[in-house]
N, C-alpha and C positions, 0 to 999 in steps of 0.2 A: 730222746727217751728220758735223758736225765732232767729236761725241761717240765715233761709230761709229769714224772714221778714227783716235782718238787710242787706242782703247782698243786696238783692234787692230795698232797700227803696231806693238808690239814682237815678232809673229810672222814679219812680215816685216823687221823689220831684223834680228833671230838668222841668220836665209837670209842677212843682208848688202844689201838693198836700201839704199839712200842714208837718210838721214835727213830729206836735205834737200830729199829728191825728194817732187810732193805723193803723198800717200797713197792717191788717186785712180789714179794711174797704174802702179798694178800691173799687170802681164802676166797671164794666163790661167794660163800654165804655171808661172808663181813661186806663184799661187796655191796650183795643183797642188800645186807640190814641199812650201810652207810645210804643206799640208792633211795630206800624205804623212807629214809628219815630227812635225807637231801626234800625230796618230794613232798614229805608233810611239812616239812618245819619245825618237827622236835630233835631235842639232842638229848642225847645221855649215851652211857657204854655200851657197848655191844658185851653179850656175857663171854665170860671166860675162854671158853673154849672157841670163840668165834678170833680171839683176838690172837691165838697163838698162830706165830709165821709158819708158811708151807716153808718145811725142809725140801733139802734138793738143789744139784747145781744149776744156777738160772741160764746155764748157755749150754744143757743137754735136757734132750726130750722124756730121755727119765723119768726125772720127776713130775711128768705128766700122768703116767702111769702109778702112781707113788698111791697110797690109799693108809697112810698109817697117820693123818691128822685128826683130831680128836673132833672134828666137825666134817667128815668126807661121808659115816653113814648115814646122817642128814641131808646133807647134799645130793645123796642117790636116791632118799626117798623124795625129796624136792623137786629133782629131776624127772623122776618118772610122773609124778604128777603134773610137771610141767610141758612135760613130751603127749600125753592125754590131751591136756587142755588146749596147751597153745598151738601147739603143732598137728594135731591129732590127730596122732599115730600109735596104733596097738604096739608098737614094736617098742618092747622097754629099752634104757639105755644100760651098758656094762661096763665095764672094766676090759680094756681091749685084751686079747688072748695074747700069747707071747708071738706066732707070725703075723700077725693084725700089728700089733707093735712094733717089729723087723720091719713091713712094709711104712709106716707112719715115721720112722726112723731114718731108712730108703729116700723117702720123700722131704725128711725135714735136708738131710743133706744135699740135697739134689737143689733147697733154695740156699741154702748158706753155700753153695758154690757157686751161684747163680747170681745171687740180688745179696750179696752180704750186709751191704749198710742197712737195706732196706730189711733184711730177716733179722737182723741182729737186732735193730728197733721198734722189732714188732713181734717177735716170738716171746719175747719173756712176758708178755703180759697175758699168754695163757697159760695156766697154773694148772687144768686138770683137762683131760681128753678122754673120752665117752664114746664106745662103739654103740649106733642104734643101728641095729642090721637091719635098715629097711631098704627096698631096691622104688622106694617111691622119693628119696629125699637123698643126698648126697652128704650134706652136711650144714649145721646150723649152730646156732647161738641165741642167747637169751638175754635181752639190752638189760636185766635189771640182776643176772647173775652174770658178772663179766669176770673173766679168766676159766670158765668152762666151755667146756665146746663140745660139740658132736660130731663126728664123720663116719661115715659108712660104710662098714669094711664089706658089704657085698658088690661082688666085683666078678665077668664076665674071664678078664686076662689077669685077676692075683699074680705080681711079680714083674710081671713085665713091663718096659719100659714106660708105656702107653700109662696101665694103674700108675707108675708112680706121678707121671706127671698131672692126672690126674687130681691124685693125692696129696701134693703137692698143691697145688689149685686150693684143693679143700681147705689146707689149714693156712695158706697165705689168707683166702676169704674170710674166715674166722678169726684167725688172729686181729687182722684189721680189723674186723669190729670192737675186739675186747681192748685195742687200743685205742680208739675213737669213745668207747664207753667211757677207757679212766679219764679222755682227756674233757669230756662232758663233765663228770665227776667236781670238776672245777669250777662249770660256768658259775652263773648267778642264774642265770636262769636252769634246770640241769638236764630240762627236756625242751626239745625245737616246741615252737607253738603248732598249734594244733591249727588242722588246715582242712579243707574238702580233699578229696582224693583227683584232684585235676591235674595232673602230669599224665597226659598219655601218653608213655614210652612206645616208640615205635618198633624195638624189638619183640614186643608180644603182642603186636597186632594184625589182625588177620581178617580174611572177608566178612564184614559184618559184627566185629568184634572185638573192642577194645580194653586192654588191665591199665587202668591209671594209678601211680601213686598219688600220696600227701606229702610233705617238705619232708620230715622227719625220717620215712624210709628213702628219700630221693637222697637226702643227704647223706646218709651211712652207707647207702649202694654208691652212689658216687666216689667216696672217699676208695671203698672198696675196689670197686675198674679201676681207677688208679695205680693200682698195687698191683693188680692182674696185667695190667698195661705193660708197666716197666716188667714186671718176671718173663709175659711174655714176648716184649721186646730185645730181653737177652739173650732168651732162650732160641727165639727163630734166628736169631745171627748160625746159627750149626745146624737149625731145623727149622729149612724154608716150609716145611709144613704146614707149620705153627703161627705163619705169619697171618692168618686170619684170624685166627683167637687177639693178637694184638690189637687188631685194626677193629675189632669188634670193643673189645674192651675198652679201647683209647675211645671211639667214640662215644660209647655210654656213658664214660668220665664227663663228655664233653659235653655233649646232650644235657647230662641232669645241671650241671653247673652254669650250662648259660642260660637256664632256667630259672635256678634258683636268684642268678645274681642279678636277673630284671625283675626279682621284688622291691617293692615300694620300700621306701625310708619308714621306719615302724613295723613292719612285718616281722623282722630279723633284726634283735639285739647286735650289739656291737660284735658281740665273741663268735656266735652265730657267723654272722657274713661274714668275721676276719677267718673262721674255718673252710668256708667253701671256697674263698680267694687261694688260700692256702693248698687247699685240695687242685684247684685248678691248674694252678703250676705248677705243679707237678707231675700233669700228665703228659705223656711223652707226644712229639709231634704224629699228626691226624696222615695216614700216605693220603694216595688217589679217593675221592666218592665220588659215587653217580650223583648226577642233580639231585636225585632223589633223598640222598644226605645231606650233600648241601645245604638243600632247603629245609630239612630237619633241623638240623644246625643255625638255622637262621629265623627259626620262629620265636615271633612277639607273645607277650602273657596272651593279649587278646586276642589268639588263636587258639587259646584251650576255652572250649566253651565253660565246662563248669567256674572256671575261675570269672570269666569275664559276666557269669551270670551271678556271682557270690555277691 
């Protein structure tokens, strides 16, 4: 974490953010702005009120809920027109209710008891959490405003064990991105290259019917199973349950990475492929697969058509 915040601090102090402010407590919208400008190639300040640090202690969920930065009613109307466009969903985002917050509190400790190294270097890098009560979308984030997040407080069993692990899920998936966003923040390059959409994941595949990603979502999903891997590799040690949520996630980990790292020498910058290498090792061992995984696990670029037709 403290590798992540150093490399990245000089994006955010070019905008003007304080030096001495922790690195943690960047705004949503300074995010934005620094992301904006990463992107184009201009520099100058981010105005005033973008550059003041979110208060709040960076190791309680609190100050997720917190709403008193002089840049958070922008960030709502931001958001809601973000949740329209990009997502698009009637359902605006809010300020989670005080037992929507109880449950989101439930669950953050349920991973700090759980996966501590892992939560403790990846929670603080969301700065603000957003109920979108839609029962179509679970929970989401936005790669160009990172430290916000969205989860869904509509919920069948509110309370009970099941929601929070659930919920739980939700903001280990979101945090990992807004951590993979600051550490993007850094490249030289600050977006993956742009690709066709040729990764058919074989978990959304069906008769007659395939969803393919591009590098740049395979990569943040991956990084993501990852996370989901190890939480729910801990978690099934007391809940043989659970042990399919692992073996699912570890292999998606795995799947999107031996993908990514049979691209050509030029496809992927340097920082690029040392992330997905990165990411790889870290997922926890693969148990038993049917052939049918196996061989999923063992396929060449030149078995996705669209790529080998690009």
């Amino acid at each position: 974490m403290d590798e992540i915040c150093r490399r990245s601090r000089a994006a955010y102090a070019t905008a003007g953010f304080s030096q001495r402010a922790s690195a943690l407590a960047v705004h949503p919208l300074l995010d934005n702005f620094v992301c904006e400008a990463l992107t184009s190639g201009w520099t100058e300040p981010a105005a005033d009120h973008l550059r003041v640090p979110v208060a709040g202690d960076l190791n309680s969920p609190a100050r997720w809920f917190r709403r008193d930065h002089p840049a958070d009613s922008a960030l709502a109307a931001h958001l809601r027109a973000a949740v329209c466009s990009d997502l698009e969903l009637a359902d605006e985002p809010c300020t989670p209710d005080a037992h929507f917050a109880h449950r989101l509190t439930g669950a953050y400790r349920l991973l700090t008891a759980t996966v501590p190294e892992v939560w403790q270097n990846t929670a603080s890098f969301v700065t603000r959490v957003f109920d979108i009560p839609s029962d179509r979308l679970s929970s989401a984030s936005l790669d160009h405003t990172g430290g916000a997040i969205f989860v869904s407080s509509v919920s069948g069993d509110a309370g009970s064990e099941a929601d929070r692990i659930h919920l739980a899920e939700c903001l280990l998936h979101e945090a990992a991105h807004s951590k993979s966003y600051r550490i993007f923040r850094a490249f030289e390059q600050v977006s993956a290259p742009e690709s066709l959409d040729f990764i058919d994941v074989p978990w959304w595949r069906s008769t007659g019917q395939t969803w393919a990603w591009d590098v740049d979502r395979s990569i943040v999903a991956a990084h993501v199973y990852s996370h989901l891997a190890t939480f729910y590799d801990r978690l099934s040690a007391t809940r043989p349950g659970l042990r399919r949520r692992r073996q699912q996630a570890a292999f998606r980990a795995r799947f999107l990475t031996n993908v990514l790292l049979q691209l050509p020498p030029g496809a992927l910058d340097a920082q690029w492929r040392d992330f997905i290498e990165w990411t790889a090792s870290t997922i926890v061992p693969l148990g038993k697969l049917t052939d049918a995984g196996e061989k999923e696990l063992s396929r060449p670029l030149s078995s996705f058509p669209l790529y080998r037709n690009a």
